[in-house]
N, C-alpha and C positions, 0 to 999 in steps of 0.2 A: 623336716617338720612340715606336717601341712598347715596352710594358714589360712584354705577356706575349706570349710567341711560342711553338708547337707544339713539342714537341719533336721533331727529327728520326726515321725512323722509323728507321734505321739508320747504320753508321758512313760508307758510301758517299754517301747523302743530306747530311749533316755536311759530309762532304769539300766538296763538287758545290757545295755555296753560297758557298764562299771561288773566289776570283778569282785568278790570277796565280804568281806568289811564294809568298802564301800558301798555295795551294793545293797547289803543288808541297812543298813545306815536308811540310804534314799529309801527303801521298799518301807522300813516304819514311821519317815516321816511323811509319808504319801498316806499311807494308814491312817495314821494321827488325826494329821487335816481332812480327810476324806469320814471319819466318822464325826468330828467338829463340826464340818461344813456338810451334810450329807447332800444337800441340794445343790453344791456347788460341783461344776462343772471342770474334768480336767483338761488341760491340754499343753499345746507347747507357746510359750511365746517368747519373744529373743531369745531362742533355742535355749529354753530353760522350760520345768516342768512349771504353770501354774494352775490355779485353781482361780474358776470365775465366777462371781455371783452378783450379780449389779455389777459390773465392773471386776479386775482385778481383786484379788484377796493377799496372796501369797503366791511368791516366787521361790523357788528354791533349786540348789545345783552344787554339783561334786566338785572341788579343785583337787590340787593335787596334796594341801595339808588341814583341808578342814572342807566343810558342806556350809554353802553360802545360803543364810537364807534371808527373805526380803520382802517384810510386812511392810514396809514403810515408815514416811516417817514420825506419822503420831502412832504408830505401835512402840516403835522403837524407846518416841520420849514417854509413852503410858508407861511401860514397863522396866524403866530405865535403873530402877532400883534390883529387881530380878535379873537382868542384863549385863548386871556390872562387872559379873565375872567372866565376862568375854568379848572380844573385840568389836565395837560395834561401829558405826557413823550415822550419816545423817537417817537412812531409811535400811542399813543393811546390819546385819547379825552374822558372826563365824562364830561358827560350834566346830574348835579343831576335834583331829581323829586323835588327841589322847586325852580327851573324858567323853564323856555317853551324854547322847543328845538328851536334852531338858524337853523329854516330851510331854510332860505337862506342863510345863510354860509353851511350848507350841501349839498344845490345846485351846489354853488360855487366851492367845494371841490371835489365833484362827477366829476367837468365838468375837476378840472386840471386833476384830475387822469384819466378820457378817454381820453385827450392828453397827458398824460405823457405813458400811457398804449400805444395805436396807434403810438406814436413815438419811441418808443420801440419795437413793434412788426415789423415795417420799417425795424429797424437796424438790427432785427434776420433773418428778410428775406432776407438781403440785402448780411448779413452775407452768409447765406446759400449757396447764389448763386454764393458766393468767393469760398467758400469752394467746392461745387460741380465742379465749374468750373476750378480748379486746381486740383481737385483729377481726372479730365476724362481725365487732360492733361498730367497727369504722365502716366509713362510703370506701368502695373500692380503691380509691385514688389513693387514698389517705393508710391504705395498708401494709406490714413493712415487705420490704420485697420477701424474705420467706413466704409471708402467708398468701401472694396473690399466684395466680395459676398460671400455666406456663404462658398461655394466649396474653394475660393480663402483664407479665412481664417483659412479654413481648412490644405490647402496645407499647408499655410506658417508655420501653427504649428510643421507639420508632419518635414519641414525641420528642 
């Protein structure tokens, strides 16, 4: 048995090495989320296929008796009434291979996390612009070390 394996270089690679069933399985929930999320961005991350847009969205991956998938964990409790018929914990969902994935509840799911994602990236941008706009308003000395420049974090060390 191997115990370290490459990780795939992409989310199509991923797919491409499951066989049958399983394969068809990942190939429509990459569909799913990919016309849900159209601007969201695929790829691999902890050698799992996801999908990125301001961050993380969904994670998703093949075992050997069910397709793990992994909104997190305020999807998880948003939809926890829809979810009930399947294994879930704190951020993860199993959709075993004897029923057919609930791919309009994966729609569903996809769509909170691009607004929950989008309203989040609002607040870090919004954040930013607190931030910036009070570190340009201080006397240099007084600025936090992010905002002064390499020379300036230079000096303050030296002192």
């Amino acid at each position: 048995m191997k115990t370290h394996q490459a990780a795939p270089a992409d989310v199509d690679t991923y797919i491409a090495a499951f066989t049958g069933e399983t394969r068809a399985r990942l190939e429509r929930i990459r569909e799913t989320i990919a016309k849900a999320a159209p601007t969201a961005r695929p790829r691999i991350s902890y050698r799992m296929p996801t999908f990125s847009l301001c961050g993380n969205l969904v994670y998703f991956a093949a075992f050997k008796a069910h397709i793990g998938f992994y909104p997190g964990a305020s999807a998880v409790k948003k939809f926890a009434r829809e979810l009930s018929g399947y294994s879930t914990s704190k951020g993860t969902v199993q959709f075993p291979f004897d029923r057919p994935v609930p791919l309009g509840l994966v729609r569903k799911i996809v769509k909170f996390r691009v607004a929950e994602n989008l309203a989040l990236d609002v607040e870090r941008q919004a954040r930013r612009a607190r931030q910036a706009k009070v570190s340009s308003s201080l006397p240099r000395r007084a600025r936090p070390r992010a905002a002064r420049s390499g020379r300036a974090r230079a000096d303050a060390r030296a002192r």
